[in-house]
C-alpha positions in Angstrom: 27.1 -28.2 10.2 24.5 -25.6 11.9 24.4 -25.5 15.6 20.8 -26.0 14.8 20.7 -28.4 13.1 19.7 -31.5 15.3 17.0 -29.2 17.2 15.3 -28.7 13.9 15.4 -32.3 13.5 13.7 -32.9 16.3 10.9 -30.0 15.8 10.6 -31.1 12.3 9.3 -34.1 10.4 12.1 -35.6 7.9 10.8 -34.2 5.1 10.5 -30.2 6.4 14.3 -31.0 7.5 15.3 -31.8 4.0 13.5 -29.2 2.5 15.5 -26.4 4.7 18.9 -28.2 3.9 18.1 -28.3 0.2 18.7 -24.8 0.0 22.3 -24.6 0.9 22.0 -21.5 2.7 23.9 -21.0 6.1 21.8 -17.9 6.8 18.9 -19.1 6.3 19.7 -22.2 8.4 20.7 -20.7 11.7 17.8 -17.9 11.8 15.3 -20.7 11.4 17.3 -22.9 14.4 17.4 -19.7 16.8 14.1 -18.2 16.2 12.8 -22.3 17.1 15.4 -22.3 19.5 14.1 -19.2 21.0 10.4 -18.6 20.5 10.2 -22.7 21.0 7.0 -23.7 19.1 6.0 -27.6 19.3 6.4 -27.9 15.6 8.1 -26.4 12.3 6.4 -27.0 9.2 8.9 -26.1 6.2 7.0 -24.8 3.1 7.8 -25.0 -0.6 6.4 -23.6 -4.0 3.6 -26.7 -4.1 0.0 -26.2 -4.8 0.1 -29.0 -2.0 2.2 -27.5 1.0 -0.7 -24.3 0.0 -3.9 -26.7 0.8 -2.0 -27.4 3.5 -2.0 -24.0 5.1 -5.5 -23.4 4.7 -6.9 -26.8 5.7 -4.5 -26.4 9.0 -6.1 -22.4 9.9 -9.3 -23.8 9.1 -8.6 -26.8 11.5 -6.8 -24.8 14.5 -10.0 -22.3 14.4 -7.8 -19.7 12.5 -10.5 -19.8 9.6 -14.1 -20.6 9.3 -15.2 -21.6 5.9 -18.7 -19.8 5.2 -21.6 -20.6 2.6 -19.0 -20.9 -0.2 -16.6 -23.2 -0.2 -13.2 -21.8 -0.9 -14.3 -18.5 1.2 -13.3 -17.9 4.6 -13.8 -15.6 7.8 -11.0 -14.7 10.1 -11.6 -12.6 13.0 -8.8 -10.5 14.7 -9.6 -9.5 18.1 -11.7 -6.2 18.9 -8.8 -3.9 20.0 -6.4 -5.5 17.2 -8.1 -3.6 14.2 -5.8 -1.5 12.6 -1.9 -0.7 12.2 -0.5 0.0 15.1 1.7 3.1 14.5 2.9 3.8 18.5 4.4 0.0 18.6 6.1 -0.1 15.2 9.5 1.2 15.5 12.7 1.3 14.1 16.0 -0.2 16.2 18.2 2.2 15.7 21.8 2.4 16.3 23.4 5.3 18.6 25.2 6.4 15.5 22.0 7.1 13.9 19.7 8.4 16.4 20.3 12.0 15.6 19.2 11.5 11.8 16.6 9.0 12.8 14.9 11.2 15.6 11.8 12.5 13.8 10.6 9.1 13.0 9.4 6.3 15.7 12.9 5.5 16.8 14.3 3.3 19.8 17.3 2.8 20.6 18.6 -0.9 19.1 20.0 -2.4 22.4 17.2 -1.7 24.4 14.8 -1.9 21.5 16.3 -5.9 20.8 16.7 -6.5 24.4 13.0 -5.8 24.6 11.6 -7.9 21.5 13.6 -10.6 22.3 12.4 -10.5 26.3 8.4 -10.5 24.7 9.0 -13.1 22.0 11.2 -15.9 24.5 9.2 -19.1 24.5 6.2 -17.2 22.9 5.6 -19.7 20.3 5.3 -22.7 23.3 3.3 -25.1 22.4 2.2 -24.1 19.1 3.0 -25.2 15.7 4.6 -22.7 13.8 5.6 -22.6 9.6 8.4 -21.6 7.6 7.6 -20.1 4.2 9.9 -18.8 1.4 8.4 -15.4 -0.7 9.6 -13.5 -3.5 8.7 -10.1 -4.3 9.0 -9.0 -7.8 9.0 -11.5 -10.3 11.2 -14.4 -9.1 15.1 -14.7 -10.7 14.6 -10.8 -12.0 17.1 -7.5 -11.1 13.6 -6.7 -9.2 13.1 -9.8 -7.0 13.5 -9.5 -3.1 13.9 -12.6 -1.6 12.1 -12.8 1.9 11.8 -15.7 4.5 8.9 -15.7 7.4 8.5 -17.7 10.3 4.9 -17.5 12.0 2.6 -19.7 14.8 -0.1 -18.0 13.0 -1.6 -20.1 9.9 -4.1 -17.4 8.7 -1.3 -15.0 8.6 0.2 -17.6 6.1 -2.7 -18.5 4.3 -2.8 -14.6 3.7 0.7 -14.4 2.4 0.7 -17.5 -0.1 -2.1 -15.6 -1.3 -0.2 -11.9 -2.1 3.0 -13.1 -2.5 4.2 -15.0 -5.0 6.0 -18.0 -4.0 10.0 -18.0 -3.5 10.9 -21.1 -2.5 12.7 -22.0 -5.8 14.2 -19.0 -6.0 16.2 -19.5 -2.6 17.2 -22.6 -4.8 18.5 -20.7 -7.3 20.5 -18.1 -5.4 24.0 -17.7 -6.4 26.6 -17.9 -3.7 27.4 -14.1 -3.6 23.2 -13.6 -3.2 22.5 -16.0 -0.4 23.1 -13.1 2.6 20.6 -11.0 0.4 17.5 -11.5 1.7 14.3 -10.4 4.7 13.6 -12.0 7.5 9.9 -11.4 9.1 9.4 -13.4 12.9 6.0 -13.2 13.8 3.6 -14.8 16.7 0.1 -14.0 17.5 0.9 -14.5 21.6 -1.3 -16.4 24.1 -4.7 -16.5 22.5 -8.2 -16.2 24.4 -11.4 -18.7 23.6 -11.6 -17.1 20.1 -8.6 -17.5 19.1 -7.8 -13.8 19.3 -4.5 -12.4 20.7 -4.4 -11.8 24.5 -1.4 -9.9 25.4 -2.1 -6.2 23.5 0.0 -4.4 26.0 3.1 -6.3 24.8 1.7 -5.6 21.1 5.4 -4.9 19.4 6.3 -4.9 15.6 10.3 -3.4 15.5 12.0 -3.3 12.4 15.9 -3.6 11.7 16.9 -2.0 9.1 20.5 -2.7 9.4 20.0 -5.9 8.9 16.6 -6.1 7.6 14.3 -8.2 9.7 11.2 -7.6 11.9 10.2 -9.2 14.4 6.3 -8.6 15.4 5.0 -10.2 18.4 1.3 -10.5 19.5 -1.2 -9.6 16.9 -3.3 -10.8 14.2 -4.8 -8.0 12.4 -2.7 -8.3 8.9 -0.9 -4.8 8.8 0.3 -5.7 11.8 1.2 -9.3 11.4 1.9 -10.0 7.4 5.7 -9.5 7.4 5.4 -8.7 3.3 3.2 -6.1 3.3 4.0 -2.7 5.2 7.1 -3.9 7.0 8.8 -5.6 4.2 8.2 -2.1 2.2 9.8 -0.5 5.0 13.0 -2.5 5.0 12.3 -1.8 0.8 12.5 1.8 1.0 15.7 1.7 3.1 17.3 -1.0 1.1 16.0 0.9 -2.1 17.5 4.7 -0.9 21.0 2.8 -0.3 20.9 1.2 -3.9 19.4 3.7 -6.5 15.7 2.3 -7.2 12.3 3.3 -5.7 10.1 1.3 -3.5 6.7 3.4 -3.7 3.5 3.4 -2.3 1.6 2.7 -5.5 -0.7 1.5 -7.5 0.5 0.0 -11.5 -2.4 0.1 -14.3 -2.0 -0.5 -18.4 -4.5 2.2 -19.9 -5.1 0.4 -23.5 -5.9 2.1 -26.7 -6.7 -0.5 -29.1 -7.6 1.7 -32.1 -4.0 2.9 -32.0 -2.8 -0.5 -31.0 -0.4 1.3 -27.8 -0.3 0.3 -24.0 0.1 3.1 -21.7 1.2 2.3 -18.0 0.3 4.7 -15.2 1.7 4.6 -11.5 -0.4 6.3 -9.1 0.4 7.1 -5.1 -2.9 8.4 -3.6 -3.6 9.0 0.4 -6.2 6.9 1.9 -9.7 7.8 0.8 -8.5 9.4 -2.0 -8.9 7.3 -5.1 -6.0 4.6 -5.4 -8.0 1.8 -5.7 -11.1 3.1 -7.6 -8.0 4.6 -10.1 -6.5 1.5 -10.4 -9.6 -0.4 -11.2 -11.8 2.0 -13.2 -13.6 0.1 -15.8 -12.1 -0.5 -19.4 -8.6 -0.1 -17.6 -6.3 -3.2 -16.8 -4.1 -3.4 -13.4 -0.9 -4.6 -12.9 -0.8 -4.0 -9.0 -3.3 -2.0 -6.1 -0.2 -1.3 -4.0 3.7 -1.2 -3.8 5.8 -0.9 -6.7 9.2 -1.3 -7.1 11.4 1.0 -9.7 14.3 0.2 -11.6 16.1 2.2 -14.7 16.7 -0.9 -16.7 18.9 0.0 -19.8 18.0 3.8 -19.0 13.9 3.2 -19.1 11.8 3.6 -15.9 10.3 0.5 -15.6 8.5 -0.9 -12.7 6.5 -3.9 -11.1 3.9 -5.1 -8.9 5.7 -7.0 -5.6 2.6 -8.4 -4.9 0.5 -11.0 -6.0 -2.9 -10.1 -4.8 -5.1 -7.6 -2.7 -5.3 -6.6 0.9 -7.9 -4.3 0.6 -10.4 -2.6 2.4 -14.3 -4.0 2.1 -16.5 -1.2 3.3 -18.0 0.4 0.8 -17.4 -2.1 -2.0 -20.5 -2.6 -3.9 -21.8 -3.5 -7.1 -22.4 0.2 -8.3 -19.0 1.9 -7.1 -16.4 -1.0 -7.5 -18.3 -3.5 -9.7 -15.4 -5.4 -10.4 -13.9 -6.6 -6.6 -17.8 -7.2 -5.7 -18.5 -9.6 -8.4 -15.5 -11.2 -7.4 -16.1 -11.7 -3.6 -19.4 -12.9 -4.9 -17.8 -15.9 -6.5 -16.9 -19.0 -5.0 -13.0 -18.5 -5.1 -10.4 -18.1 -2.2 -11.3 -15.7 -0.4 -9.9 -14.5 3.0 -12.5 -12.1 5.2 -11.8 -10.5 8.0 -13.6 -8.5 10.6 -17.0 -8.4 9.0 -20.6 -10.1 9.9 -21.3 -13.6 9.0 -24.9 -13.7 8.7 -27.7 -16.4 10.5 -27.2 -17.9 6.5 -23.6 -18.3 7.1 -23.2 -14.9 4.0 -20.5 -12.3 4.1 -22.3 -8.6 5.2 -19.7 -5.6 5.5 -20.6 -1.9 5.7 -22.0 -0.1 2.6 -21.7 -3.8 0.6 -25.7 -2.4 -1.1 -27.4 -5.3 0.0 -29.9 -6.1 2.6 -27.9 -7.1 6.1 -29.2 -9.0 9.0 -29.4 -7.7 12.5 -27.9 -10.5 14.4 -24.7 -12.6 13.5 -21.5 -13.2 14.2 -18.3 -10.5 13.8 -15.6 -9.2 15.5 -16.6 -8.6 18.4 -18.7 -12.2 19.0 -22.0 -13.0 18.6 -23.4 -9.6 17.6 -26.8 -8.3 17.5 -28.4 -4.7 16.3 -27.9 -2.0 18.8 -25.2 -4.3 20.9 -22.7 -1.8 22.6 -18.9 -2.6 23.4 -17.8 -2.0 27.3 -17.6 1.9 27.0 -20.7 1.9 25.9 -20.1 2.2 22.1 -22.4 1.1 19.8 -20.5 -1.6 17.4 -21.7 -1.6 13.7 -21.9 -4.7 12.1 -18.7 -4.7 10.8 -15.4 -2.7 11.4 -14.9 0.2 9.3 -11.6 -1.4 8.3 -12.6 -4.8 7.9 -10.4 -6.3 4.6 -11.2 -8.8 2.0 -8.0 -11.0 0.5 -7.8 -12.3 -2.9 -5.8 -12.9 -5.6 -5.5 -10.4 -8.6 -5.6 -13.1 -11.9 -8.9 -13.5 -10.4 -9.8 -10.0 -12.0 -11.3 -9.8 -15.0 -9.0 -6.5 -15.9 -5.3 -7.9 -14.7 -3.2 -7.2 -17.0 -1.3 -10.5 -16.9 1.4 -9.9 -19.5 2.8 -6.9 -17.1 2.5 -8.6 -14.2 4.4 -11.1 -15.1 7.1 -9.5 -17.1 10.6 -9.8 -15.1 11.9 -6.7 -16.5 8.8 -4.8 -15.8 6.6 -2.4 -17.9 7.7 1.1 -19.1 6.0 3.6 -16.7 5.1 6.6 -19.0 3.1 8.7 -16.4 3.0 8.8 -12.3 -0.2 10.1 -10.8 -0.5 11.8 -7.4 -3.8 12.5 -6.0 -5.1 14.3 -2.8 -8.2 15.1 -1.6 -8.9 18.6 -1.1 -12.2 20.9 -2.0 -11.0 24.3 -3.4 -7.5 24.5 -4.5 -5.8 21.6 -6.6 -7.4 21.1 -10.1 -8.8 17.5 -11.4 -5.7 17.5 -13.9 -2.3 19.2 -14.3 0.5 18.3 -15.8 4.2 19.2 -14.7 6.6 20.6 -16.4 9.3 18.7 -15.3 10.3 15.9 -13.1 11.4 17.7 -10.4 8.7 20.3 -10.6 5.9 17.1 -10.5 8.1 15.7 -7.2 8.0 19.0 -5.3 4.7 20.4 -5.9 2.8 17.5 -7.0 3.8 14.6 -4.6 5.4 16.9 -1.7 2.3 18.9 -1.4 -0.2 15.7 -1.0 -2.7 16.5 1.6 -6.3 14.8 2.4 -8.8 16.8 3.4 -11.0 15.6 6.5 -14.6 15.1 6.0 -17.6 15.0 7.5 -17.4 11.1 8.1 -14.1 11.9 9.8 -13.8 12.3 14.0 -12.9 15.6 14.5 -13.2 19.4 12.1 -13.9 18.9 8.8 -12.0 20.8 6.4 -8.3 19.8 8.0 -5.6 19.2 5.6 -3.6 16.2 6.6 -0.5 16.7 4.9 0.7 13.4 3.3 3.5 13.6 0.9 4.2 10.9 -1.4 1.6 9.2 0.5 3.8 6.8 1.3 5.1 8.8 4.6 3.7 6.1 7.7 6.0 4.2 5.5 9.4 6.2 5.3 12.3 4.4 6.9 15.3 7.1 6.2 14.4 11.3 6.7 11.9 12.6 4.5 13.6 14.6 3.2 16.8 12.7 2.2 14.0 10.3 0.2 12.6 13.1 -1.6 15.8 14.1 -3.0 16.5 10.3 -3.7 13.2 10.2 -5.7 14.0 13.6 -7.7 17.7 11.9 -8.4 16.4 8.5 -9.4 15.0 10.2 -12.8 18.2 12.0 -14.0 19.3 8.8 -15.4 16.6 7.7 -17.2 16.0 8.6 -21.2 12.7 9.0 -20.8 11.3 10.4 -17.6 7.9 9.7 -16.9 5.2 12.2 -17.2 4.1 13.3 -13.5 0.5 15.1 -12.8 -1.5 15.7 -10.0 -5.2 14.2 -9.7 -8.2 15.9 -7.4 -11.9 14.3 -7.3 -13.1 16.4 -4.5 -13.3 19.6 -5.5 -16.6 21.6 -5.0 -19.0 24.1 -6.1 -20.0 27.3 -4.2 -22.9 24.7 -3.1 -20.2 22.6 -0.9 -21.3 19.7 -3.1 -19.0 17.6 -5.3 -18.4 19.0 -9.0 -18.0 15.6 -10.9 -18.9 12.1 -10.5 -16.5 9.8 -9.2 -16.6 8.1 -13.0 -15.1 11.9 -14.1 -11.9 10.4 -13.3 -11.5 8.4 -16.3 -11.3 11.3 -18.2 -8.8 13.1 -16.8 -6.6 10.1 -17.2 -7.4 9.5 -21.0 -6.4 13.0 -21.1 -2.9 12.7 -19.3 -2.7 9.4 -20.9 -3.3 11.6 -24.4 -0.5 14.0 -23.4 2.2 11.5 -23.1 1.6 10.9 -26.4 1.2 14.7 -27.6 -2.3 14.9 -28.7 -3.7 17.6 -26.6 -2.3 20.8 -26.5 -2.3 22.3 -23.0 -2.7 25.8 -21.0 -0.2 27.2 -18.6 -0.7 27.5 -15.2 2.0 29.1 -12.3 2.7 25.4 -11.4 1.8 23.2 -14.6 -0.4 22.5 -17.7 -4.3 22.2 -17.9 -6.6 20.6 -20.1 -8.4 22.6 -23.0 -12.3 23.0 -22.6 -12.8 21.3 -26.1 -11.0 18.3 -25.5 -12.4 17.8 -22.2 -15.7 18.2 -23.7 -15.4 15.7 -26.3 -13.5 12.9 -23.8 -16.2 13.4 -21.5 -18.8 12.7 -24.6 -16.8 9.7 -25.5 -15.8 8.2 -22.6 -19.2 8.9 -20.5 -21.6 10.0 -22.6 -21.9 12.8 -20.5 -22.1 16.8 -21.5 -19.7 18.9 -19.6 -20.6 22.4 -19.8 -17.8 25.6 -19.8 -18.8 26.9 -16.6 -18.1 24.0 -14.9 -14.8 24.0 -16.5 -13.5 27.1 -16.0 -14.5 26.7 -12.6 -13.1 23.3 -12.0 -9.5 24.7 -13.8 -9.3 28.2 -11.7 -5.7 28.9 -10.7 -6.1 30.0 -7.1 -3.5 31.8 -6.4 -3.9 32.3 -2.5 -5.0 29.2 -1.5 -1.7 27.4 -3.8 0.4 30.5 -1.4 -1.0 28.6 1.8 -0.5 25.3 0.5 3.1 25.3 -0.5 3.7 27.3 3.4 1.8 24.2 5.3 4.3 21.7 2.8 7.4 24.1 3.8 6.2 24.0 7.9 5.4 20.2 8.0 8.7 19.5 6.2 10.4 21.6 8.8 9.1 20.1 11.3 9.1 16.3 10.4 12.3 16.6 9.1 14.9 19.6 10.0 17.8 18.0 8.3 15.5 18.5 4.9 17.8 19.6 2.2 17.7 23.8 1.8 17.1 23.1 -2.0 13.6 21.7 -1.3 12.7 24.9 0.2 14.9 27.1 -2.0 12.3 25.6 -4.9 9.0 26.5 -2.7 10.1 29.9 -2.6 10.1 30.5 -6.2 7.5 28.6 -7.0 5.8 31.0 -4.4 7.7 34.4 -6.0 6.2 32.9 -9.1 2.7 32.5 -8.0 3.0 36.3 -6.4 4.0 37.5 -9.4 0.5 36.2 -11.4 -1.9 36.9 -8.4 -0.2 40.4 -9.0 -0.9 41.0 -12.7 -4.1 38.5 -13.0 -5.6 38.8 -9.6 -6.3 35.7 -7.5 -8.1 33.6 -9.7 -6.7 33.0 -13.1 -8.9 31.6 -15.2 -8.1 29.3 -17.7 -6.2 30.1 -20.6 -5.2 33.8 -19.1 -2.4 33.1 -17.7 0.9 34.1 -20.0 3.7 33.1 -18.0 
């Protein structure tokens, strides 16, 4: 018997009780009792895999002022409070123990004793007077060599209304655990703190979210704003990567799509990691295409094939800028009435969603995250506050698309990745479409050398290359450079290593204005997607393969009934061999300094790849031009 046990029974009704014994799971038990023991909420409300503890979620945030239900019915508003908009990167740190300190020093570290004596100081009695919820996720299909098992315990019930939304429900599968599994499992404690007349979090200075890895929990302590507070998303991937690193598989920052080709009758599944702004979503959902996930994907060789899945179960995704020309799909479906989670944009005087760039007419006057908000209102710095935030989110669940690709999602061995996409944003150097050579080749100077480019919509000079590799680095919970290796020697045991290129839909013309249209980019993935299965020859560049002007030409007829002319092409595929020379230095100088314990092979491999790209700038000259280059 739990030590627990009889001050659950008297925080929970009979029937949450007997819902938490039915699992059988000692671990489980006792971090429920001490977490209740010591963040003392009024109530605990136990949750299982029913359609009717869900309605119970919602109808409860909607009740406590969590939610707000809008002119459709199953749509809803949630507003985080105005300083509590985005992740909060200073606060979110590992707990690290002294052993580890000196390998764990280049990311946000603390030191565990003082780190837990800390969290545990801010979260004591936080939860008083609150009710609070226990739910049970999987991620990954449930009972699959993918599924990660994860309990949460919250005082917030929009935080789990969001989650029963993305995550697919686990409660059964704690059921099913075998004995020797029941330890195996995440824990996520989260409270939103004292709240003011809005409901929004108070305390912002004591805004914490600390992750142990040793033992993989978080704890995150007053805020609402999702990436902050929803334990499964960007924390959970965290504990992912580390647990992943330690266990041979791959937890990746990534988006999973099925690119069909019915008059060949195959299925062709493409992962994609992408830096923010440039293209993961709008690749994952460009039209005639199915997806499988927007996100984080999970890797495992199963029987020596790379396959992969979605953990997720729906979208957290960003809402400015979704309209019905550039993402026609996600607006028809926030149009519907279907549960729908907002947050942070304007409700209207007629009780309508209105977010930045959404192509429809907005009012001046309604209500958003900041209060009642009119036109011109300013914040108290004086800042003029738009009608929405700029990273104001929608929620929904992906069957709702008309493109899921239910079959893969819900396949618990996976789907068969055939090709990984990695795609920056820069305006002069990377090509739309290059394939690597080699596995290795693709990790080191297609995903290591990642950067997005600022813009002019960005604070600061534009032009500035943000190095990002992998995209996944806010992410990384080990040294970057001990992942990277992990990610080159996840593939040497596969029999079939997927096909990795690089993707770029910014580059411009001598004009400064953008060479394609953003709809360009389903062409260059029909024609990776048409490599993997050898029906385009290629030319050779210093650091890959490009496409061949005729095929282009004819996939951009096709696909987009659009002519694309030779000098744009020979343009667009230039080898430029000086500005590749100062790209691969800024990867080698970020590397160094993010990481000094980075492995001297990752280097060892710029520097040929540089003695290589010497050696054609010196025969060629600096720009190489399509189909000149000899190797």
């Amino acid at each position: 018997m739990s030590k627990y046990e009889d001050l659950l029974k008297a925080k929970m009704s009979s029937e949450s009780f007997a819902k938490l014994k039915a699992l059988k799971n000692e671990k489980v038990l006792n971090f429920v009792g001490e977490f209740a023991e010591h963040c003392n909420p009024a109530s605990l409300y136990v949750c299982d895999d029913s359609q009717t503890d869900r309605d119970y979620i919602k109808k409860t945030a909607i009740e406590k002022g969590e939610e707000k239900t809008i002119y459709l019915k199953n749509q809803t508003i949630h507003w985080d409070g105005y300083t509590d908009q985005g992740r909060d990167k200073n606060n979110t740190r590992y707990l690290v123990n002294p052993e580890n300190m000196e390998r764990m020093k280049a990311l946000n570290s603390l030191g565990y004793d003082e780190g837990y004596r800390e969290i545990m100081d801010i979260s004591r009695h936080i939860m008083e007077g609150k009710d609070a919820v226990v739910q049970f996720f999987c991620e990954g299909p449930a009972e699959s060599v993918f599924s990660v098992p994860c309990v949460q315990i919250t005082d917030s019930f929009y935080v789990a209304h969001s989650e029963s939304i993305l995550y697919r429900p686990g409660y059964n599968h704690f059921l099913q655990l075998k004995e020797t599994e029941k330890d195996d499992f995440f824990r996520f404690i989260h409270s939103a703190g004292k709240l003011d007349e809005r409901g929004c979090t108070l305390n912002m200075d004591k805004r914490r979210i600390y992750m142990d890895t040793q033992n993989n929990i978080v704890y995150s302590m007053n805020n609402q704003y999702a990436g902050n507070s929803i334990g499964l998303k960007k924390h959970s991937m965290r504990l992912a990567i580390n647990k992943s690193g330690k266990e041979d598989w791959l937890c990746e920052h990534m988006f999973l799509m099925t690119v069909p080709n019915d008059a060949k009758g195959r299925k062709t599944h493409f992962a994609g990691a992408y830096p923010s702004a440039c293209g993961k979503t709008s690749t994952a959902m460009i039209p005639g295409e199915k997806i499988i996930g927007d996100d984080i994907v999970y890797f495992r060789n199963i029987d020596g094939e790379f396959r992969g899945v979605n953990m997720e179960q729906g979208i957290f995704g960003i809402i400015q800028d979704v309209n019905a020309d550039d993402d026609p799909v996600i607006f028809a479906n926030l149009m519907k009435d279907q549960e729908t989670i907002f947050s942070n944009i304007l409700i209207g005087p007629d009780n309508k969603p209105y977010w930045l760039g959404c192509g429809m007419e907005t009012p001046e006057s309604g209500d958003n995250h900041s209060g009642a908000w009119k036109k011109e209102n300013t914040d108290a710095s004086g800042k003029e506050i738009p009608l929405a935030h700029s990273n104001a989110r929608y929620t929904i669940r992906l069957d709702y698309l008309q493109n899921f690709d239910k079959e893969g999602f819900d396949s618990k061995t996976g789907v068969m990745v055939h090709g990984i996409l990695y795609g920056g944003r820069d305006s002069d150097t990377t090509v739309p479409v290059e394939e690597s050579p080699s596995w290795k080749d693709g990790i080191l100077l297609k995903a290591c050398t990642l950067e997005s480019e600022t813009t002019s919509a960005t604070i600061g000079k534009e032009g500035v290359r943000s190095p990002s590799p992998m995209a996944n680095l806010d992410f990384l919970s080990y040294p970057l450079g001990e992942y990277t290796m992990n990610n080159i020697k996840f593939a040497e045991g596969v029999k079939e290593q997927p096909r990795i290129f690089s993707t770029n839909y910014f580059m411009k013309g001598p004009d400064g204005k953008f060479m394609t249209s953003k709809l360009a980019k389903k062409v260059w993935l029909h024609w990776a997607e048409g490599r993997i299965h050898d029906e385009y020859n290629a030319f050779d560049t210093p650091t890959g393969k490009i496409p061949l002007y005729a095929d282009l030409k004819k996939l951009f007829k096709e696909l987009l009934d659009d002519d694309f002319t030779e000098a744009d092409y020979i343009y667009l595929f230039t080898f430029r061999c000086a500005n590749w020379l100062e790209k691969l230095d800024r990867a080698a100088a970020f590397f160094k300094k993010i990481d000094p314990g980075t492995p001297a092979d990752i280097f060892t491999f710029w520097e040929e790849a540089k003695k290589k790209i010497a050696a054609a700038q010196a025969k060629y000259g600096d720009e190489i031009k399509p189909g000149d280059y000899k190797g």
